[in-house]
N, C-alpha and C positions, 0 to 999 in steps of 0.2 A: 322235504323233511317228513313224506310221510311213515306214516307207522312208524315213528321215532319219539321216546318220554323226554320230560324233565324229571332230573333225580331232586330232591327237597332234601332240606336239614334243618330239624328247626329249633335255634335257642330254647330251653326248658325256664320258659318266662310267658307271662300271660299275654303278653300285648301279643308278642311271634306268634305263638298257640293261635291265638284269634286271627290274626293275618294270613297263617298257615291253611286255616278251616276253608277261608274263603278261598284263597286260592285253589286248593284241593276239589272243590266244589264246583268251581268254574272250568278247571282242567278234566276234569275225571277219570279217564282210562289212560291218559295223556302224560298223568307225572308217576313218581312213584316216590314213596316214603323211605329216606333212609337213616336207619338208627345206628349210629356210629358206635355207640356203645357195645350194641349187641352183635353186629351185624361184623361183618369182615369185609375189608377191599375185593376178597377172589369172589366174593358172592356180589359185585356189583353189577347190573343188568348191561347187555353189550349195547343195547340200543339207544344209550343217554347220549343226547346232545352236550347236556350241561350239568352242573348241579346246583341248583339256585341256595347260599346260604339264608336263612332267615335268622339274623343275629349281628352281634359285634363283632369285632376282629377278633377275637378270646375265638368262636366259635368257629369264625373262618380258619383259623389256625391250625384248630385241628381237625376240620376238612382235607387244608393241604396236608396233613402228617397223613390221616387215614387215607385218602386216595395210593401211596406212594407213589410209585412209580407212572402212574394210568395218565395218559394223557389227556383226561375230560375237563375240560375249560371249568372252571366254577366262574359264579355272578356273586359274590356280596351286596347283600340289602342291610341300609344301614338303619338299625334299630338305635344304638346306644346314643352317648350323648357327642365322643369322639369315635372315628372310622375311619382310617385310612384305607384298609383293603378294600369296606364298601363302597364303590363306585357309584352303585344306585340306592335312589330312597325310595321310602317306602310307597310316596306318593305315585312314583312312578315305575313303579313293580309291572302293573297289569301291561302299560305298554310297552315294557322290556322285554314282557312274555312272549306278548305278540312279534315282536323285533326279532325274536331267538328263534323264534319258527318258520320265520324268511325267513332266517340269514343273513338278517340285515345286522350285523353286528363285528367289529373286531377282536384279536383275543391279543394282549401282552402277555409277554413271557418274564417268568421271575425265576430268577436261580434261587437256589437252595446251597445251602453248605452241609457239608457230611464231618460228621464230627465221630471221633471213634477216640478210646479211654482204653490204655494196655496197662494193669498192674501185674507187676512181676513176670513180664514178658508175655501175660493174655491178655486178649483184647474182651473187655469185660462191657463196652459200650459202642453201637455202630449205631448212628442215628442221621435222620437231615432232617435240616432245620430251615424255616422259611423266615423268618426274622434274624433269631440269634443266638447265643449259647456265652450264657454269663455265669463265672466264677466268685463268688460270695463266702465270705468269711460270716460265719454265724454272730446272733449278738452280742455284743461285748468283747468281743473274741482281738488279738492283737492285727496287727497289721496283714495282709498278704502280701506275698513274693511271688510273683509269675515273672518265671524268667522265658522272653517270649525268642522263638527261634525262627529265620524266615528262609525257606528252604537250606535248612542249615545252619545258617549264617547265626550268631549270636547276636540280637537287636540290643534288647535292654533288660532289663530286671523292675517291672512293673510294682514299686510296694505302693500299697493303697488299699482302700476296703475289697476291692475287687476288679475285673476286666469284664469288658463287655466283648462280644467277636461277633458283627453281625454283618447280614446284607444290605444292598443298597435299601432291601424292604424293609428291613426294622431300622431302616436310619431314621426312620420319623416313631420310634416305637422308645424303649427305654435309652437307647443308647443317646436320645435327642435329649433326654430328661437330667442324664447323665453332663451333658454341655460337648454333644458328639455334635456333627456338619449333616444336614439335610443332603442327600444324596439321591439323584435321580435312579428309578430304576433299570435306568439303559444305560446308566455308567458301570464298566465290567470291574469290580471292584468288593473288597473286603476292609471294613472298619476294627479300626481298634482301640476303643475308650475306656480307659482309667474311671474307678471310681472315684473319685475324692482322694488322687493321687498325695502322696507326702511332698513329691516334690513339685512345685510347681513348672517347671519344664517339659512334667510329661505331659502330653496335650495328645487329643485325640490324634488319629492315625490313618490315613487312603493307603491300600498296598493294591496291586494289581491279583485279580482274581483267580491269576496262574499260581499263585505263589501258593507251600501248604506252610502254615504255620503252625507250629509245635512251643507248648506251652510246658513249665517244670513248673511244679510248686514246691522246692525243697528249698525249708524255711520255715514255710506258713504254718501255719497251726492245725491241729486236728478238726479237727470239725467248719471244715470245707466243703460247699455246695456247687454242683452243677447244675443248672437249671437251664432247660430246652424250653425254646418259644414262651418260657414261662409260665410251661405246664408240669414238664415233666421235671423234677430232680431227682439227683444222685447225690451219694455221699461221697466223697473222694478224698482220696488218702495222699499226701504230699508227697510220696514217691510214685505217684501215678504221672503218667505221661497222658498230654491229651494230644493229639493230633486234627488239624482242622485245614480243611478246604474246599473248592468248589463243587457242588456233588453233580453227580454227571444226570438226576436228576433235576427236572424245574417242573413248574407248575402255568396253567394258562389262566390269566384272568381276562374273565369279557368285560368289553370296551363298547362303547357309543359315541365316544368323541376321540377326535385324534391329539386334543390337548387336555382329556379330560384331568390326566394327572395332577397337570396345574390347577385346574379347577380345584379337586378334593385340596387342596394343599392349603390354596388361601380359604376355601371356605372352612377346613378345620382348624387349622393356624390362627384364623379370626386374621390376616393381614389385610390392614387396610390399601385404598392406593385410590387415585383420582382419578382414572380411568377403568372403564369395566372392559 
């Protein structure tokens, strides 16, 4: 690994900043700072091993957006109070560093979905998405109608506050919050949870991650939201067509255990159990 950096990103929060210094100081000619704001993916250095996030999943999120396409592993250090995408803590940063520079480490793979928005026959939205892409009826606002399509096929007509469409990675994100199923991320699959459906039969949804599902919202009311990973929204007009499926995009997260996932799971879930 020689003559090769770590790329850094650091949450705009004091404690990271502080974590950040130190690190930077230990590494020195070794990492490089990267400012997601300012900066652009074509400008990212070729020599990165990784990119160490310093932050919550908010932060790591839109790591995975800004990278796109680039296949450079990112690390999650978990600062917040929940994290799922962080795998390591902060206590043990310095010897994950050291771990990333042998080599001594695995990467999991996370698909992404590609989500794209045609009004009046343009395509006005091409996005992927590493959790989800949820449809929201503003406040107060009447019911929504997603009438959900699955290669084609006519499924159902979703009325409810809103729909959620995510991957197995934000099955533990809003869609969980929503009363969607915990889904491993090596299950090849696509969710689809109701918000606070009208009728109680609609329940959440497993389809297979081939499928592309195409959403109408002709019905629903004006002032309809799209929101990406929970960052980005759009306004969306009920005769917009959204189309959604697996993006030929994914992202690498680095690993130190071969059941770490389960670890993060019960230790953020708080699941108790009488065995460790």
């Amino acid at each position: 690994m020689e003559n090769q950096r770590i790329g850094i990103v650091i949450k705009n929060e004091a404690h990271a900043q502080k974590k950040a210094r130190e690190l930077i100081q230990m590494l020195k000619d070794k990492c490089v700072v990267i400012d997601t704001l300012v900066e652009s993916d074509t400008h990212l250095p070729d020599d990165l091993i990784c990119i160490i996030v310093l932050g919550g999943d908010g932060t790591f999120l839109s790591v995975s957006r800004f990278i796109g396409n680039k296949k450079i592993p990112l690390m999650g250090v978990k600062f917040g109070e929940v994290g799922f995408l962080a795998e390591t803590t902060e206590e043990n940063l310095y010897e994950a560093v050291e771990a990333v520079f042998k080599g001594n480490y695995n990467t999991r793979e996370r698909t992404k979905l590609n989500i794209k928005v045609i009004r009046k026959g343009k395509q006005i939205i091409d996005e992927d998405v590493l959790n989800d892409a949820v449809i929201n009826k503003a406040a107060l606002s009447r019911l929504a109608s997603c009438a959900v399509y699955l290669d084609d096929t006519y499924l159902t007509t979703y009325r409810a506050d809103g729909l959620i469409v995510a991957t197995p990675t934000g099955s533990t994100a809003y869609s969980l919050a929503a009363g969607g199923p915990v889904v491993h991320p090596a299950v090849p699959s696509i969710i689809l949870t109701p918000i606070c459906p009208f009728t109680l039969t609609n329940r959440p949804l497993l389809i297979p991650d081939t499928t592309r599902v195409e959403i109408r919202l002709e019905g629903s009311p004006e002032d309809m939201i799209l929101t990406l990973d929970g960052q980005e929204g759009f306004e969306i007009d009920p005769r917009d067509k959204i189309f959604i499926k697996k993006s030929s995009n994914s992202i690498k997260i680095i690993s130190f255990e071969d059941q770490s996932y389960f670890k993060v799971l019960k230790t953020r879930l708080k699941w108790s159990g009488g065995r460790s």
